[in-house]
C-alpha positions as CSV (number, residue, x, y, z in Angstrom):
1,X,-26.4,5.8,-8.1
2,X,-23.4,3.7,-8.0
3,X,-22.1,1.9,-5.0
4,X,-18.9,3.7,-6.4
5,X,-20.6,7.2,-6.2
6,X,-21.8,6.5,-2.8
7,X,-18.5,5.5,-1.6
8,X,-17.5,8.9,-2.6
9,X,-20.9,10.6,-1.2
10,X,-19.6,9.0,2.1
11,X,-16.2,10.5,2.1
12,X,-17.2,13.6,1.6
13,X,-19.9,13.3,4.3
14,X,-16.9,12.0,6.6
15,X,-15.1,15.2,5.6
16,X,-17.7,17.4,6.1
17,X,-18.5,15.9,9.4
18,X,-15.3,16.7,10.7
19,X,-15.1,20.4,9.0
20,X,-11.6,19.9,6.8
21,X,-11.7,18.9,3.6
22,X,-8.1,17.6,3.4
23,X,-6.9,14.4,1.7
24,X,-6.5,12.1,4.7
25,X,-9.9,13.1,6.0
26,X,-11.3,11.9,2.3
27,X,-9.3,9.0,2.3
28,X,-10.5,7.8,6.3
29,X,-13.9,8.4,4.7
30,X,-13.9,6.4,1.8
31,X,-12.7,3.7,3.7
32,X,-15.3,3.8,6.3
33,X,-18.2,4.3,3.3
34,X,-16.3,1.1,1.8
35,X,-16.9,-0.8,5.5
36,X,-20.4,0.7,5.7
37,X,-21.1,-0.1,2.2
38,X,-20.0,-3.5,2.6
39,X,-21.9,-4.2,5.5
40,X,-25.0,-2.8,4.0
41,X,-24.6,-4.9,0.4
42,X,-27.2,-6.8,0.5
43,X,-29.6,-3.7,0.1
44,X,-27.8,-2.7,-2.9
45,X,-28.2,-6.4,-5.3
46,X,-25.5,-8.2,-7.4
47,X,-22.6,-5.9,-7.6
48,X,-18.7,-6.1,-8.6
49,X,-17.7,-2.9,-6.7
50,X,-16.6,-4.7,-3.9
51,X,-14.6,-7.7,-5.9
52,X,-12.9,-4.9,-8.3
53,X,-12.1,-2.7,-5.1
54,X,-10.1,-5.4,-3.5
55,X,-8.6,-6.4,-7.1
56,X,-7.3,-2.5,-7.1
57,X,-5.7,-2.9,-3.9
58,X,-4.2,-6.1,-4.5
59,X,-3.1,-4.3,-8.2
60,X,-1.4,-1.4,-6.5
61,X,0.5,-3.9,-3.8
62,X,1.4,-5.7,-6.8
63,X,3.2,-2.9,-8.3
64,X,4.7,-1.2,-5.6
65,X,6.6,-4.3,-5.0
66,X,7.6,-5.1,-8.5
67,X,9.0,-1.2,-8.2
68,X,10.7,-1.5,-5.0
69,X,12.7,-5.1,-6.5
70,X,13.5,-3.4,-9.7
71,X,14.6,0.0,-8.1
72,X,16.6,-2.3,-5.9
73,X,18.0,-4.4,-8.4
74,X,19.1,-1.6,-11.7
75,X,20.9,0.3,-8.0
76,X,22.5,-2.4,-7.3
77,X,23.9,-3.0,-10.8
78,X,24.9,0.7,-10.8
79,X,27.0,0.8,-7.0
80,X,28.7,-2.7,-7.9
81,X,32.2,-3.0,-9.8
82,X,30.6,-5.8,-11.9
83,X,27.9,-5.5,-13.9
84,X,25.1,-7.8,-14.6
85,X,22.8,-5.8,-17.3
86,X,22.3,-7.6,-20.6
87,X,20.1,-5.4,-22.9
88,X,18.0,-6.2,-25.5
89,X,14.5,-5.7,-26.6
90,X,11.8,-8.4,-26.3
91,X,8.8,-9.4,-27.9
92,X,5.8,-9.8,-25.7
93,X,2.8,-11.2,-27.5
94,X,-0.6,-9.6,-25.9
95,X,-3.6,-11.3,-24.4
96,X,-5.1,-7.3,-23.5
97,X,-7.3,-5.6,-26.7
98,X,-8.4,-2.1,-26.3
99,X,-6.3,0.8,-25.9
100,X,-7.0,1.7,-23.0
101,X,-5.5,-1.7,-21.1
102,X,-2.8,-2.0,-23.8
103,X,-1.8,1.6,-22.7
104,X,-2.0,0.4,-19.2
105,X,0.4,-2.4,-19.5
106,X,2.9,-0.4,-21.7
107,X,3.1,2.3,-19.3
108,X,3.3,0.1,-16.3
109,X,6.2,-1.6,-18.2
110,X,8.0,1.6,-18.3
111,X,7.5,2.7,-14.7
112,X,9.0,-0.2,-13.7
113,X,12.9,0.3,-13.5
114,X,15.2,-1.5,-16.1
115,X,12.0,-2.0,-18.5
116,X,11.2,0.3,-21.2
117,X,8.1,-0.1,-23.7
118,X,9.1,0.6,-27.0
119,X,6.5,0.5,-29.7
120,X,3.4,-2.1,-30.4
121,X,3.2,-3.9,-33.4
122,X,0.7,-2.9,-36.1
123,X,-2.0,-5.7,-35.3
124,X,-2.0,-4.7,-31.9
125,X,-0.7,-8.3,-30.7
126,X,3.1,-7.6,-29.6
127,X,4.2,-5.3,-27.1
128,X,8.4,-4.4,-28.0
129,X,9.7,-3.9,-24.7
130,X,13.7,-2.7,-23.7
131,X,14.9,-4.6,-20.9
132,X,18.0,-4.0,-19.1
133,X,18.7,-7.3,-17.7
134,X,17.7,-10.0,-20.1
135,X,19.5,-12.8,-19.6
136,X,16.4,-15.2,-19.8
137,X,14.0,-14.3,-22.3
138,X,10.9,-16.8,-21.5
139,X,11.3,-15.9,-17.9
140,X,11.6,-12.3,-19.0
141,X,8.3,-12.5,-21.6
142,X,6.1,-14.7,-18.5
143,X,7.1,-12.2,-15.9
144,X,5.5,-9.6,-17.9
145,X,2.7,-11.5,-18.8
146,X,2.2,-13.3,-15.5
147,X,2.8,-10.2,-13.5
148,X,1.6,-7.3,-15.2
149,X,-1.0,-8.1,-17.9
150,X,-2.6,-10.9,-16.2
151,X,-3.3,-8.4,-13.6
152,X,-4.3,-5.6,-15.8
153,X,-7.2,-8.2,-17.2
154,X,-8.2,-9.3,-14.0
155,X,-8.7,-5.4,-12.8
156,X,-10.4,-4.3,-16.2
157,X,-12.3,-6.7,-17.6
């Protein structure tokens, strides 16, 4: 069994303890599972449950910020007289592979307000993304790579 599929044995074994299986009870349990599990690791060998856990967290921080400054930013261009957007669409050369974390990083893209992911080129190495303000496209094009897909690779691979 995986440290993964304990953590959830755990949670439900929190839930169950306390008779309601509601999400904050599941959630209070995995996280105590996580501290028991982590305290106990050393009974379970070499794993990178723990490592990739802490990578998700950090991963969702990540984009909850980058949402909150782009939410803040495309309003702010909308209630102001002037405005600052400079359209265009950008070409972001890929590091990510498989589907799966190209899919990732092109939806995360478009979740993000003021960003749109457009199409990816036939050999899989360009992602065509619609940016609202692009007024600097290197800093644009590292932004998304720094940001975004170097975070995707560090969470999937």
């Amino acid at each position: 069994m995986t440290l993964f599929a304990w953590n959830l044995a755990l949670a439900c074994v929190w839930a169950a303890a306390l008779g309601e299986l509601s999400l904050v009870n599941l959630t209070a349990g995995f996280a105590v599972g996580f501290a028991i599990l982590a305290v106990a690791r050393g009974l379970f060998g070499a794993s990178k449950y723990f490592e990739k856990a802490l990578r998700l967290v950090e991963f969702i921080l990540f984009f909850v910020g980058q949402l909150v400054l782009s939410s803040l930013r495309v309003a702010a261009d909308v209630v102001t007289p002037r405005h600052r957007a400079r359209p265009g669409i950008l070409a972001v050369p890929l590091e990510v592979r498989t589907n799966g974390e190209i899919t990732l990083l092109a939806n995360l893209v478009s979740l993000t307000p003021g960003s749109l992911s457009l199409d990816v080129s036939e050999d899989r190495r360009t992602l065509f993304v619609h940016v609202m303000f692009l007024h600097d496209a290197d800093a644009c094009r590292r932004e998304i790579q720094q940001g975004f897909e170097r975070r995707v690779l560090e969470l999937l691979r």
